[in-house]
C-alpha positions in Angstrom: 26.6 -120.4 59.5 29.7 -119.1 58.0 29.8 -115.7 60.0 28.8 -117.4 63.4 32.3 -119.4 62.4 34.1 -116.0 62.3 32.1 -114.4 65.5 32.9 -117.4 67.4 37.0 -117.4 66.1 37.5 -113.2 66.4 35.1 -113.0 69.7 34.3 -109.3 68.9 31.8 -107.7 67.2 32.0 -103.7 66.8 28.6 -101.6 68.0 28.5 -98.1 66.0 25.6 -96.6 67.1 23.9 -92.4 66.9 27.6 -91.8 64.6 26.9 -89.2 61.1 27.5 -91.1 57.6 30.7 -89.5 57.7 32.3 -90.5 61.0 31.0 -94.1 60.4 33.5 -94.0 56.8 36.5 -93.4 59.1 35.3 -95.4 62.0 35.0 -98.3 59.5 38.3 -97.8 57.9 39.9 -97.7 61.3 38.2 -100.4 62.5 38.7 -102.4 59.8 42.1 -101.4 59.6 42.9 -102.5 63.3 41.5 -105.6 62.4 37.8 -106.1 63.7 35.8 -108.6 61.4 32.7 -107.9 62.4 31.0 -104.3 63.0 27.8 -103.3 62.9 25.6 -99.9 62.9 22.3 -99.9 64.7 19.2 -99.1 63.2 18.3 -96.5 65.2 20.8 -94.5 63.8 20.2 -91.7 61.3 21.1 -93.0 58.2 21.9 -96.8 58.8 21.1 -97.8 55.8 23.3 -95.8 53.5 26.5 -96.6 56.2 25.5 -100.4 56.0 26.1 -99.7 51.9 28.8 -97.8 52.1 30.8 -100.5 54.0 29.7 -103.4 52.0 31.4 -101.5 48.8 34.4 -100.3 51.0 34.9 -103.3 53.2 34.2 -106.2 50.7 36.2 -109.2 51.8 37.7 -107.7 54.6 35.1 -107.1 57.1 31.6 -108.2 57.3 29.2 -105.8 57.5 26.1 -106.1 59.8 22.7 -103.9 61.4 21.9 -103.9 65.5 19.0 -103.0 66.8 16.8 -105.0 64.3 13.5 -105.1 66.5 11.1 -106.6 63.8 10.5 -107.8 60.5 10.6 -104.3 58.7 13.5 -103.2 59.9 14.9 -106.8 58.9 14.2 -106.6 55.8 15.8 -103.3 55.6 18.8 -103.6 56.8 18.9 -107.3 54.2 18.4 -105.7 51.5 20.9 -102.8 52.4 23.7 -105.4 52.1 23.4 -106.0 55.9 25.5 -109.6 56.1 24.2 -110.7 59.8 21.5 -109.3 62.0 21.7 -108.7 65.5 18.9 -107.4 68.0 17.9 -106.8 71.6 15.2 -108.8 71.8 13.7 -112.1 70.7 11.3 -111.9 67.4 10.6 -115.2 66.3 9.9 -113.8 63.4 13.1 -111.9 62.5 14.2 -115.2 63.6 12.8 -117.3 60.9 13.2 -114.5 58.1 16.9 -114.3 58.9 17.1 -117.8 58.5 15.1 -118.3 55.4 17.5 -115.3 53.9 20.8 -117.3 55.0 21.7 -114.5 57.4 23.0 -115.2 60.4 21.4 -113.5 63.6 22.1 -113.4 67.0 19.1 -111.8 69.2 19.5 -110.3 72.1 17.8 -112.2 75.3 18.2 -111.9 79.6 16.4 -114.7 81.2 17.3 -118.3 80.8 13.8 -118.7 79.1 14.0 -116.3 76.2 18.0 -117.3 75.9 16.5 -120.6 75.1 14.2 -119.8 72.7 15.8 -117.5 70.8 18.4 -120.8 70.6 16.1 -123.5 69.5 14.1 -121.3 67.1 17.6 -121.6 64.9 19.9 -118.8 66.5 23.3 -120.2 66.2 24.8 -117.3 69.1 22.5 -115.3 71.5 23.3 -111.7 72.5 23.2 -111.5 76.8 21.8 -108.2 77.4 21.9 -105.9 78.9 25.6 -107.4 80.9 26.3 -103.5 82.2 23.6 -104.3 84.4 23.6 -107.9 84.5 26.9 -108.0 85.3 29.4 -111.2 85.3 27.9 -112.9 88.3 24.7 -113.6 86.5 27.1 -114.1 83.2 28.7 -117.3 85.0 25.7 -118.5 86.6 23.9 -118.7 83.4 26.4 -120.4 82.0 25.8 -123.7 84.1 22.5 -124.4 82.9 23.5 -122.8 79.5 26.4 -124.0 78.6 26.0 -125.6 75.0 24.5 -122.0 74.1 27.2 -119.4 72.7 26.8 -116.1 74.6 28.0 -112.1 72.8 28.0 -110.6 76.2 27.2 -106.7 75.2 27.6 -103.7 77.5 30.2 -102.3 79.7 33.1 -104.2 77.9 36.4 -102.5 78.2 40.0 -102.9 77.4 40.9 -103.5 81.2 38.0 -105.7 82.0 37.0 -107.8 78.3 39.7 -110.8 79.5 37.4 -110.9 82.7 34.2 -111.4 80.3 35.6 -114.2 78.7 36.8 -115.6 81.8 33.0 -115.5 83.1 32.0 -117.7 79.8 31.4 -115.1 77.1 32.0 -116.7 73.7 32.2 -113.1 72.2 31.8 -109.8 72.9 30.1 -106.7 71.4 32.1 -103.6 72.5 30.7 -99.8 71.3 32.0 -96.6 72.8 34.7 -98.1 74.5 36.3 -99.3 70.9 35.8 -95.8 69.3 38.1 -93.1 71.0 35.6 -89.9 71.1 38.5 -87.4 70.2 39.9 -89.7 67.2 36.3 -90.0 66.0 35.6 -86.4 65.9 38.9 -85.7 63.9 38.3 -88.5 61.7 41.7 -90.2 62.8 41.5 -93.6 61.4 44.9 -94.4 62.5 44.2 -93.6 65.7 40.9 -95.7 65.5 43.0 -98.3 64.2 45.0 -98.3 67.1 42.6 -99.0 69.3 40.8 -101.2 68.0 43.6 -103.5 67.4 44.1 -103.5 71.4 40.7 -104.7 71.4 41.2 -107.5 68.6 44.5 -108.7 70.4 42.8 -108.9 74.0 39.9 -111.0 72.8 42.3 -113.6 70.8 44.5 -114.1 73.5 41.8 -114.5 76.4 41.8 -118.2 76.2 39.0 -119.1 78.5 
C-alpha cells in the first residue's frame, strides 16, 4: 500500500502517546517540521480522536497521520473515521486486520513470537510491529530475522538517537521512536523549533543507516 511505500523509504514512525490536545498541535508542527512522515497518537490517549483531526487538517500533504494502540474493531473504526490514514497496534486482531484492509488502510500490528509475526503477515499486513524490542532486545531482533526475513519488521521501544543505527543494523526495516523523539522540556514550552530539531536528528539517522 502507498503508506507502507513511505514507512519502508523514511524508516520512522513517530509514537505520541498520554500528550494534552494542545501539546500534540506543537509536537506535530515540530515534528512535521523536522521532517517525520509518519506520526501517530495512541488511542489510549485522552482525546485521540480530535488530535488525529486536527493533524489531518493541519498536516495535509505533508505528513500522514495515523492511531496506535488500535486493540479491536471499535477502536478501528474510530480512529478511520477520525481521518486516521494507517493503523497500528500491539497485538494481532484478525479482525482489525481484515477491516483495515477492506477500508484501504494500511496497518501494521504489533506481534513477539515468530507464530503470531506470521500470521499477522499472511492475514494481509504488509509490515509487522516487533514488540515489545525494550525487552526483546536486538539479539532476538537478529535472530528472528533468519527465519523472517521476507517479513518487514517496525522495531518499537527503547530506540534512541545513539543506538537507532544499531536497530537497523540488527534487521529493523523501520522504527517507531516515542519519548525519545519528543524533548520533555521543548514539549512543555511548546517549542516547535526545538521539536523540530530533534526530530530531524532522528529523520537523518534513519536515512543514512544503510543496513
Amino acid at each position: 500500500m502507498k503508506l507502507t511505500h513511505e514507512l519502508l523509504n523514511s524508516r520512522l514512525v513517530a509514537i505520541l502517546r498520554g500528550i494534552t490536545r494542545e501539546e500534540a498541535r506543537a509536537a506535530g508542527a515540530g515534528l512535521a517540521a523536522g521532517g517525520v512522515r509518519l506520526m501517530e497518537v495512541t488511542m489510549n490517549t485522552a482525546g485521540a480522536l480530535d488530535i488525529i483531526q486536527d493533524w489531518r487538517s493541519a498536516y495535509d500533504g505533508q505528513a500522514y497521520v495515523g492511531a496506535g494502540t488500535v486493540l479491536n474493531m471499535k477502536m478501528a473504526q474510530e480512529a478511520v473515521s477520525a481521518g486516521a490514514q494507517f493503523l497500528i497496534s500491539p497485538n494481532v486482531d484478525l479482525k482489525v486486520i481484515h477491516y483495515a484492509l477492506e477500508q484501504g488502510i494500511d496497518i501494521w500490528p504489533g506481534a513477539m513470537t515468530p507464530t503470531e509475526i506470521a500470521a499477522a503477515f499472511y492475514a494481509g499486513a504488509e509490515v509487522v510491529k516487533l514488540f515489545p524490542m525494550a525487552s526483546l532486545g536486538l539479539g532476538y531482533l537478529r535472530e528472528i530475522r533468519g527465519p523472517l526475513n521476507h517479513i518487514p519488521l517496525i522495531a518499537t521501544g527503547g530506540v534512541t538517537l545513539s543506538n537507532i543505527a544499531e536497530y537497523f543494523e540488527a534487521g529493523a526495516s523501520a522504527v517507531g521512536i516515542g519519548s525519545s523523539l519528543l524533548p520533555k522540556d521543548a514539549l512543555a514550552a511548546g517549542n516547535i523549533e526545538g521539536i523540530a530539531e530533534c526530530a530531524g536528528r532522528f529523520v537523518q539517522a534513519a536515512v543514512k543507516s544503510n543496513f
